[in-house]
Each structure stands twice: as C-alpha cells, then as structure tokens.
Backbone bond lengths (Angstrom), bond angles and torsions (degrees), N, CA, C in turn:
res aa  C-N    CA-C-N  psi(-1)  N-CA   C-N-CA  omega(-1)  CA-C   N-CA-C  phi
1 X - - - 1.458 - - 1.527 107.46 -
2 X 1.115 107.51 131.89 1.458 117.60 -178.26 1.594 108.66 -77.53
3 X 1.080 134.98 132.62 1.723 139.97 170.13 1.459 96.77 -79.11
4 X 1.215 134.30 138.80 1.079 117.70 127.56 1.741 131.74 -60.73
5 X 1.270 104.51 176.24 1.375 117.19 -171.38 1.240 114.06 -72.81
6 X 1.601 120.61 -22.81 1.593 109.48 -168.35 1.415 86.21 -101.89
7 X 1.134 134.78 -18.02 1.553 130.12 169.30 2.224 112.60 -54.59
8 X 1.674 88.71 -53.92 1.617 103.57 175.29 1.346 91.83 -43.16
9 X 1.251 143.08 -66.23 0.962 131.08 -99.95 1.912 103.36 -106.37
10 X 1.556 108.09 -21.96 1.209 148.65 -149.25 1.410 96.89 -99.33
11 X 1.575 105.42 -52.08 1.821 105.69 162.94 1.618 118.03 -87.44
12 X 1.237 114.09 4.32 1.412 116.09 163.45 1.500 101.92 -81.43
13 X 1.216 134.64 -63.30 1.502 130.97 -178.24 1.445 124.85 -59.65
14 X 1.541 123.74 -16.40 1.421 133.26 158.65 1.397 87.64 -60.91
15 X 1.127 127.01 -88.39 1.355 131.44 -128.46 2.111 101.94 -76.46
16 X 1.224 95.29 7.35 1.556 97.82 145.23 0.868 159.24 -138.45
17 X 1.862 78.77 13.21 1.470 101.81 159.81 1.530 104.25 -65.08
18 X 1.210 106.25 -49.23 1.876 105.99 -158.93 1.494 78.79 -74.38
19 X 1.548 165.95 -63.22 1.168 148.10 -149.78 1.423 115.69 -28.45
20 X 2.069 85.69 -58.97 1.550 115.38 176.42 1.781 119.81 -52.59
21 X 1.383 113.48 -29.36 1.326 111.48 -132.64 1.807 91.18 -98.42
22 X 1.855 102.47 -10.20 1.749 118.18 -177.24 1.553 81.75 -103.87
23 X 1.467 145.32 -50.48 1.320 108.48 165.32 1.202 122.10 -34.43
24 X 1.115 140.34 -62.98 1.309 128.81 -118.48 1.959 93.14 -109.07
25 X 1.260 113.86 -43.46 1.252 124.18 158.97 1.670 124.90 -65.38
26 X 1.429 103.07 -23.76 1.777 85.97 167.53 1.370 152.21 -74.56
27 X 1.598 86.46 -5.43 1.645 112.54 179.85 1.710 110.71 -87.43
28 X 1.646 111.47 -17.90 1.638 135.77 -162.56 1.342 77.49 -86.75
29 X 1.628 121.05 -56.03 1.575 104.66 -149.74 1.544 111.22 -75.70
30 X 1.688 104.91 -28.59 1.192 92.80 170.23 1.666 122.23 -66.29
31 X 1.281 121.22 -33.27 1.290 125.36 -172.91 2.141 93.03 -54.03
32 X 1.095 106.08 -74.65 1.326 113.15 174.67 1.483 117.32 -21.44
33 X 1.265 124.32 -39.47 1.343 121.02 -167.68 1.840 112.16 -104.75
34 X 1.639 101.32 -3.96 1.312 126.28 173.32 1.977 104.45 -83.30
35 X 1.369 107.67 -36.15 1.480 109.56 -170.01 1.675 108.81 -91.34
36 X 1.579 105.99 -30.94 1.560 111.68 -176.85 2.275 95.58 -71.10
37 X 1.569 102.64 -44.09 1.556 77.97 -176.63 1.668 110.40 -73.51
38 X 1.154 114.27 -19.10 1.815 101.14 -174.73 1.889 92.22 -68.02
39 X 1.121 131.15 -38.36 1.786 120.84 -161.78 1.689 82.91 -69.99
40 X 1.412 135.89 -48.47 1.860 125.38 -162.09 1.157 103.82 -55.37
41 X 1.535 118.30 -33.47 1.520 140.24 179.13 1.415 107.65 -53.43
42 X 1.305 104.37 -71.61 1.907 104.34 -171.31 1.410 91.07 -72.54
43 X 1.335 152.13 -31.24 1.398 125.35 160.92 1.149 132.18 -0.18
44 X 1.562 73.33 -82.56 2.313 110.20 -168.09 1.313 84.31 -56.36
45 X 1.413 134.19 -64.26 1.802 145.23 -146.59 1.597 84.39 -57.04
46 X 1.651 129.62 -55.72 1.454 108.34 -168.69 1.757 113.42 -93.13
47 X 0.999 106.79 -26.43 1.741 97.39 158.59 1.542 118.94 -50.47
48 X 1.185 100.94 -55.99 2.249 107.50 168.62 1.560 103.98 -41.64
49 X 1.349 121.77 -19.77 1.496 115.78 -171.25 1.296 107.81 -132.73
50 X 1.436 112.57 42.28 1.122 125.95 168.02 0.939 133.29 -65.69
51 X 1.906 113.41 -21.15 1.507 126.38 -168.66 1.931 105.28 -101.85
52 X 1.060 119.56 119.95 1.507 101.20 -170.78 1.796 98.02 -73.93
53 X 1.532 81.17 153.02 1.577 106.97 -178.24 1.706 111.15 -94.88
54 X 0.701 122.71 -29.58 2.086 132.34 -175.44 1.217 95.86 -84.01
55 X 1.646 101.51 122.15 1.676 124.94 -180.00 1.730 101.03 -59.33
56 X 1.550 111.83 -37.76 1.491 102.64 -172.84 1.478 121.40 123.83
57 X 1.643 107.31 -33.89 1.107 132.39 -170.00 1.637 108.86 -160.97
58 X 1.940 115.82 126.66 1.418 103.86 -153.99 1.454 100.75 -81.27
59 X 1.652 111.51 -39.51 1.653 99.88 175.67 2.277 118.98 -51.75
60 X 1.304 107.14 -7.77 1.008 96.66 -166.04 1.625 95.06 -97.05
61 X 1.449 128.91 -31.54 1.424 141.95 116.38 1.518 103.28 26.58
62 X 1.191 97.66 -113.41 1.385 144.36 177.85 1.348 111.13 -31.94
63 X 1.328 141.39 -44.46 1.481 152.31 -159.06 2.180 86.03 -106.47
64 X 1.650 100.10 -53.18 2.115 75.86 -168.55 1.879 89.65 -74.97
65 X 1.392 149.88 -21.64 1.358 115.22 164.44 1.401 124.40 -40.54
66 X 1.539 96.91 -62.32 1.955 88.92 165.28 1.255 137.12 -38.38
67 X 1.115 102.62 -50.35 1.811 113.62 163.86 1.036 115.59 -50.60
68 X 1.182 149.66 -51.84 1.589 140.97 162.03 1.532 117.06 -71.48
69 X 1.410 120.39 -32.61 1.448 88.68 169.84 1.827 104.33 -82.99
70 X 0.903 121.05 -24.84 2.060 109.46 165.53 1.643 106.64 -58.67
71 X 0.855 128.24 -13.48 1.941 134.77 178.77 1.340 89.27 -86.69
72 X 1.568 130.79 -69.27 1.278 104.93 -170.49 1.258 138.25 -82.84
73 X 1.299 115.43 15.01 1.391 138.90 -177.71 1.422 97.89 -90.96
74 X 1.903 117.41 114.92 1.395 106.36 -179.43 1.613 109.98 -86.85
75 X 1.372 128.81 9.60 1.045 134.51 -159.79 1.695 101.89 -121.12
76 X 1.136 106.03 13.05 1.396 110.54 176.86 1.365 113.21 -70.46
77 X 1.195 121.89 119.60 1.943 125.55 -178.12 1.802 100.53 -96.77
78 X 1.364 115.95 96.64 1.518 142.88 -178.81 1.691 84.82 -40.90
79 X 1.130 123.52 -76.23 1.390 152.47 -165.03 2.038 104.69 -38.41
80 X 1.120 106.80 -12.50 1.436 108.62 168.58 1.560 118.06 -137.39
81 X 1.317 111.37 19.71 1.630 113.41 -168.40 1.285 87.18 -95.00
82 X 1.327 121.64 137.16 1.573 131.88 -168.46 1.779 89.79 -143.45
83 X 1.260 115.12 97.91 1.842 128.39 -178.68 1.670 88.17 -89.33
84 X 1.614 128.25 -54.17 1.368 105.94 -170.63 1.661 123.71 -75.68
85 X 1.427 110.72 10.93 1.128 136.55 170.58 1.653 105.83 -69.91
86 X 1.334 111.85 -80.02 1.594 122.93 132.59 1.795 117.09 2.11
87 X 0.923 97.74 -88.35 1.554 118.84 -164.17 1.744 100.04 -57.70
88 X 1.343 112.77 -37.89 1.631 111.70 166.50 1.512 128.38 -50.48
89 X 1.767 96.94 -44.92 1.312 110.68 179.22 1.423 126.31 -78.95
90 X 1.789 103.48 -11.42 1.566 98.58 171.21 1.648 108.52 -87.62
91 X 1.305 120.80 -44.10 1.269 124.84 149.33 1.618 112.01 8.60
92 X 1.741 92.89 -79.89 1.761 115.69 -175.14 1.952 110.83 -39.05
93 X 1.823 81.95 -48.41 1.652 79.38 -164.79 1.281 111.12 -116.50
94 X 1.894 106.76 48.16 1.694 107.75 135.87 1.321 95.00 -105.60
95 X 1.395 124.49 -29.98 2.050 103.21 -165.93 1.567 84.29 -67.14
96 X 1.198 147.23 -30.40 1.492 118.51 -132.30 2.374 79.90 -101.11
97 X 1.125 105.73 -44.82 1.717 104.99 176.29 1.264 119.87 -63.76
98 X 1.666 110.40 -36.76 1.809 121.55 -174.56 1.748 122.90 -87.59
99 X 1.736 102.23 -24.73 1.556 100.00 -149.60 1.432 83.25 -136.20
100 X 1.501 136.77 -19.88 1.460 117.62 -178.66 1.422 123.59 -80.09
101 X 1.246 122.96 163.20 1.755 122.42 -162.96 1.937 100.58 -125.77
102 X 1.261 92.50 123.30 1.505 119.04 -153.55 1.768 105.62 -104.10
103 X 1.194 123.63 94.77 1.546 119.75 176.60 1.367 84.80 -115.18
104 X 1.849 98.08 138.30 1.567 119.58 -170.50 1.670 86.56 -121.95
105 X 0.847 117.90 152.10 1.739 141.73 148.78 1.725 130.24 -123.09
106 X 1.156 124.56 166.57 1.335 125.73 -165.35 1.339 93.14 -112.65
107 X 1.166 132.76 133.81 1.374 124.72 147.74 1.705 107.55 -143.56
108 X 1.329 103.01 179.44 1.547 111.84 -173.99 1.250 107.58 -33.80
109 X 0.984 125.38 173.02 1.574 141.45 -150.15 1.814 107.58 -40.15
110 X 1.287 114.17 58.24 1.467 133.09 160.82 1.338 113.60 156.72
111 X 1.902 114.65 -166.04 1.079 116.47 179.21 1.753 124.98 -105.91
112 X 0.875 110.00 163.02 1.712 119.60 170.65 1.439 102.76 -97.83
113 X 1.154 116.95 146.59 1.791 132.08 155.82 1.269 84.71 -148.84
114 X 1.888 87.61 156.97 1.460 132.67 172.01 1.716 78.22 -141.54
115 X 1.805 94.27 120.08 1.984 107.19 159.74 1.718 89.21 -128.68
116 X 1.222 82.89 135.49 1.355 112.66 166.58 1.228 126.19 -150.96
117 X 1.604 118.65 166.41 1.585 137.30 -170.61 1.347 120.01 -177.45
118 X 1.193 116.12 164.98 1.356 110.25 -178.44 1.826 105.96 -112.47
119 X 1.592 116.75 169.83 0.857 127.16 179.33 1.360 115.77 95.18
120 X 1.690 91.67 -129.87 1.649 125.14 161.30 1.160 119.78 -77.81
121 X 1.378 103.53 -14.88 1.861 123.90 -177.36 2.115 96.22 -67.77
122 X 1.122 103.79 -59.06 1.459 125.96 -164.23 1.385 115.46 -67.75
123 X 1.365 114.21 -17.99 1.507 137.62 -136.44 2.214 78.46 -120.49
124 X 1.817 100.80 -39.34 1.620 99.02 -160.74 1.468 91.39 -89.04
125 X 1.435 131.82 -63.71 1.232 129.08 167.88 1.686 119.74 -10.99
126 X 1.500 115.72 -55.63 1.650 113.18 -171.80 0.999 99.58 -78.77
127 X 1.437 123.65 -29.32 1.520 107.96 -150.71 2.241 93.18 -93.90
128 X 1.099 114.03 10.83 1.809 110.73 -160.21 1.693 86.46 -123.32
129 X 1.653 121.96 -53.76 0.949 119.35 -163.33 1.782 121.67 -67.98
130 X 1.336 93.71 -61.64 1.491 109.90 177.95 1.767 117.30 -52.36
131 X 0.969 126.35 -43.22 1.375 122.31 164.78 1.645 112.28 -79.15
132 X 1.249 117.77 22.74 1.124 122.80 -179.20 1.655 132.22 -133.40
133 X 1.557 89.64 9.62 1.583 134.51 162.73 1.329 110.36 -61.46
134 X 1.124 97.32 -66.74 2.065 114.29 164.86 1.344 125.14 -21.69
135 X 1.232 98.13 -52.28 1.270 119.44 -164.46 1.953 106.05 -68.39
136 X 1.708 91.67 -60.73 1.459 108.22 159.69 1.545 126.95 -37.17
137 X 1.267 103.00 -59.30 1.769 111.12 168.15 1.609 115.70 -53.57
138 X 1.278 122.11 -18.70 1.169 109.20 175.25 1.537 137.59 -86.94
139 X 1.520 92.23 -14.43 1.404 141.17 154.01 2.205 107.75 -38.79
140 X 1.705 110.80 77.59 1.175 118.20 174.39 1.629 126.13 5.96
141 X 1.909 97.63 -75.18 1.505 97.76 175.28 1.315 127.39 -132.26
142 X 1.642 95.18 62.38 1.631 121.66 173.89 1.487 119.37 -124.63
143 X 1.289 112.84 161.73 1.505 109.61 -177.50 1.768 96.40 -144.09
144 X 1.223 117.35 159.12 1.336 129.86 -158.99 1.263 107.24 -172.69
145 X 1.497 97.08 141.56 1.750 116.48 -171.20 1.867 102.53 -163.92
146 X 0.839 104.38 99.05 1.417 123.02 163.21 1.668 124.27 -90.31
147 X 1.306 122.88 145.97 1.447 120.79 -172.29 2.247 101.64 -158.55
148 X 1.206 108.94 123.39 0.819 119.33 -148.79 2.875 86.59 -81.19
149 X 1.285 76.59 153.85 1.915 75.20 -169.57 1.678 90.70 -151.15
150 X 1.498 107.86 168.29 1.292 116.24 -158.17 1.547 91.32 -57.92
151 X 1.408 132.62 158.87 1.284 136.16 171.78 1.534 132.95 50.35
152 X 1.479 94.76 26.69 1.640 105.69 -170.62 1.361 132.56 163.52
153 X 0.977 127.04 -141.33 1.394 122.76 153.86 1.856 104.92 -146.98
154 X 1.332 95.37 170.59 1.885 108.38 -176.49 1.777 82.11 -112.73
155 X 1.003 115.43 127.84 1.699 139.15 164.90 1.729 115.84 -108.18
156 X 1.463 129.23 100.78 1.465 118.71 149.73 1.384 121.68 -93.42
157 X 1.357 113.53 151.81 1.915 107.49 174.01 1.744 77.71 -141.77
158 X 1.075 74.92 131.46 2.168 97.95 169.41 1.555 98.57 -130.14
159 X 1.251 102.48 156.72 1.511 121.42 161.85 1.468 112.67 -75.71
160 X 1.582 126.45 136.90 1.015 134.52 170.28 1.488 114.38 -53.32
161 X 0.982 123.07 -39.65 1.842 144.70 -174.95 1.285 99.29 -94.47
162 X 1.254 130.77 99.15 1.680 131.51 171.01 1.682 107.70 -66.15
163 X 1.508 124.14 -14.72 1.215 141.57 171.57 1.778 123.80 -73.48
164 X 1.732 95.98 -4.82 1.961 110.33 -142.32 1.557 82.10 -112.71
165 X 1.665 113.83 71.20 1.393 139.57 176.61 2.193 90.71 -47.28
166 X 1.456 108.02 -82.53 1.545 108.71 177.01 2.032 123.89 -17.19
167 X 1.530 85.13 -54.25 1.508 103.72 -164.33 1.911 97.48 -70.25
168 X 1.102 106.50 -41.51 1.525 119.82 -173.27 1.775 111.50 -63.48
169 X 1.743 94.31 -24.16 1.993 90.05 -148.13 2.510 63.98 -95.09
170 X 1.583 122.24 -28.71 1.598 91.87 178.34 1.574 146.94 -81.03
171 X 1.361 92.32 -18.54 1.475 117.48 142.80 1.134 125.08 -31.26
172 X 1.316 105.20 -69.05 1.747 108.57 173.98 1.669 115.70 -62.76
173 X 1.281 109.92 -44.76 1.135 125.23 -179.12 1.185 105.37 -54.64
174 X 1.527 126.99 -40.04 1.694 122.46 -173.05 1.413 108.60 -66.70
175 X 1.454 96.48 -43.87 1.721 103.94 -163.39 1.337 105.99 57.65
176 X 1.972 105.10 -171.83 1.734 89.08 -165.74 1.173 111.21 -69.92
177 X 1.269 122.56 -55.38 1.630 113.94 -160.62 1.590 121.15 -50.21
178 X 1.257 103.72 -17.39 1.504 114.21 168.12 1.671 124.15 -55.69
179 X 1.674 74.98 -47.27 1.955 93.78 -162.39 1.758 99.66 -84.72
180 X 1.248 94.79 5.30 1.652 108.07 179.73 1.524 117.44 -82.93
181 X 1.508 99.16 -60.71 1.526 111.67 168.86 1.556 119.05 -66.64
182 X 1.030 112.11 -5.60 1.833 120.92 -172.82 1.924 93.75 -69.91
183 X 1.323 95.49 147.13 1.500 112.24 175.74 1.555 107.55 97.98
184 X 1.387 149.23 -29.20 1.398 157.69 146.29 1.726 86.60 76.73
185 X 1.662 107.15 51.41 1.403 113.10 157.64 1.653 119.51 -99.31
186 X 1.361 100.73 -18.94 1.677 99.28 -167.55 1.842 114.56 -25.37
187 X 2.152 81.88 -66.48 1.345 106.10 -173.94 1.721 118.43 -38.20
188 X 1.402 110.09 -76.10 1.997 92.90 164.90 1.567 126.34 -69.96
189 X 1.268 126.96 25.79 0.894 133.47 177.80 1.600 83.87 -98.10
190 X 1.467 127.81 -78.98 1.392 115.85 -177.63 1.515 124.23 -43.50
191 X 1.035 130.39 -8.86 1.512 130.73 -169.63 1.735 103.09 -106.54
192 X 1.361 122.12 -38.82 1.449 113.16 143.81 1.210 128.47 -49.71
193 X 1.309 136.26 -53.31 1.222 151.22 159.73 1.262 105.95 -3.25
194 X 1.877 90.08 -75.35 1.282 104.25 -149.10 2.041 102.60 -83.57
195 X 1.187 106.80 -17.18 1.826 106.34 161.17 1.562 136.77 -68.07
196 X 1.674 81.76 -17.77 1.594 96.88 161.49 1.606 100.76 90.50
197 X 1.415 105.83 24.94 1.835 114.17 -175.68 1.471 93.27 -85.54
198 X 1.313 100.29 166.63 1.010 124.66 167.08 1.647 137.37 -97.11
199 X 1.521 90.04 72.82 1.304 115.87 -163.31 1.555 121.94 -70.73
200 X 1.197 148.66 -162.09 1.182 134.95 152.52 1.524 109.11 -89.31
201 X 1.400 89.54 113.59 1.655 101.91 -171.07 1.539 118.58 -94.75
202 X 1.466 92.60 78.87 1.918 101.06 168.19 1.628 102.84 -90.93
203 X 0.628 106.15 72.54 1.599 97.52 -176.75 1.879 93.07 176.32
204 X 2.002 117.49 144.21 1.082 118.97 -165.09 2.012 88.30 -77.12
C-alpha cells in the first residue's frame, strides 16, 4: 500500500516527537530516580537514629561517661570508685554556674568579681573557686588572688604586664565563667574523682 506523502510526513513528526519527548525527559527521569534514592537514603540515615542518644540531663551525662570508660578499664579497683563523690561535685558546679550572682568591675590591668549566693550556692562557690586560683596562677601572663567574704568569694586576675593591652582586653572578655573553665582540668579531674584518687581536691 502506497502512503501518501502527507500521511509520510505526519508519521515522520510523531515519531520525533516521541524521539524528542525521551530526549528531553531522559535526563528528568534520571534526575527523578537520583532524588527518590537520596529521600530512601535519609530514611535509613533517620531510622539508624532511631534510638535517642542525649542522657537527658548533663550531670547524668557526665557520671554514665565515667561509667564506661571505668568498665573498660580492666584495672579499675571497684573498691575505691566513689560516683556520689562525683555526683556531689557536679551538684557544686551547677549552683556555682546556674544560681550564683556575679558583679564584675574594671580595674587596672584586669578585672574584679565579687560571686556570691546563699546556701549550697555559697558553700559551692568557696569550695570550686578558691582552689581554683591555682590553676589561674599557672596561667603564663596572669596573676590571681582570691579571698573568701560573706556569701562568696572576691576574685582578681590581672595581667602580669600592665603594658599586655591583648592579655588585659581577654580577661575581661572571659569574665568569670570564662576564667572558670580555663586550664581544661575539669575533665581528669572528674575521672580521679570518680576512682577515688587522690586528686587535687577543690571540690567537697
């Protein structure tokens, strides 16, 4: 059977349309089948994290880390691990971070604080801060003098260099809670603690 020509011509332009229509869509379908496996992906990724990881509470945190690294320690002596020993001292240092009242001043080459609180607050402050002067003094080009006052203690840290403009403007900048965390002893300080060593015991 003979076609005519406007027939030829009619199934020539179908058949590029659809030529066209897997161009132009074959790059879509792949994109499509590129986006459906990344979503199966973050699926699995949040099913795998199905189990929550955050204790809930950081002192409670903080005390089961110890517990597993004292579990994997085969040399761990049960017989002196003191956790509520531990558990006292985190106690200390939320009243003394959460509940104590912090007046800073400027003076010559550093700052003044007066922290204070009452209670257990007052009781966590002397017993965290003042042995924690030490720590500060060892600190190259700082100087520190603490003195214990009704409800707290009075804390100065000056720069050794009254000239040590940098050292002077971070000091201030730390303020206490700064000059608190300075020294990155806490951490083996709690893991003695909690072995029942005989650590440097600023803390009840």
């Amino acid at each position: 059977m003979k076609l005519r020509s406007s027939t030829v011509r009619v199934i020539f332009a179908l058949a590029l349309l659809i030529i066209g229509g897997d161009l132009v869509y074959g790059d879509e379908s792949v994109d499509m089948k590129a986006m459906h496996e990344t979503h199966l992906q973050m699926i699995e990724e949040q099913n795998s994290r199905s189990t929550p990881t955050l204790p809930g509470q950081d002192a409670f945190g903080a005390i089961q880390e110890i517990v597993q690294i004292l579990e994997r320690e085969p040399n761990t002596d049960w017989n002196k691990v003191d956790l509520e020993k531990l558990r006292q001292h985190l106690i200390d240092m939320n009243e003394v971070i959460l509940r104590s009242e912090v007046k800073s001043r400027q003076i010559p080459s550093g700052l003044s604080m007066e922290i204070i609180g009452k209670g257990r607050t007052e009781e966590a402050i002397q017993s965290m801060v003042v042995p924690h002067t030490a720590i500060l003094n060892e600190m190259p080009q700082w100087l520190a003098e603490v003195e214990k006052v009704p409800g707290g203690v009075h804390l100065i840290v000056k720069t050794k260099d009254p000239n040590d403009s940098k050292t002077l403007a971070k000091i201030r900048g730390l303020g206490f809670i700064g000059l608190l965390v300075q020294g990155a002893h806490h951490q083996p300080h709690h893991l003695a603690m909690a072995k029942g060593e005989n650590a440097h015991d600023h803390h009840r």
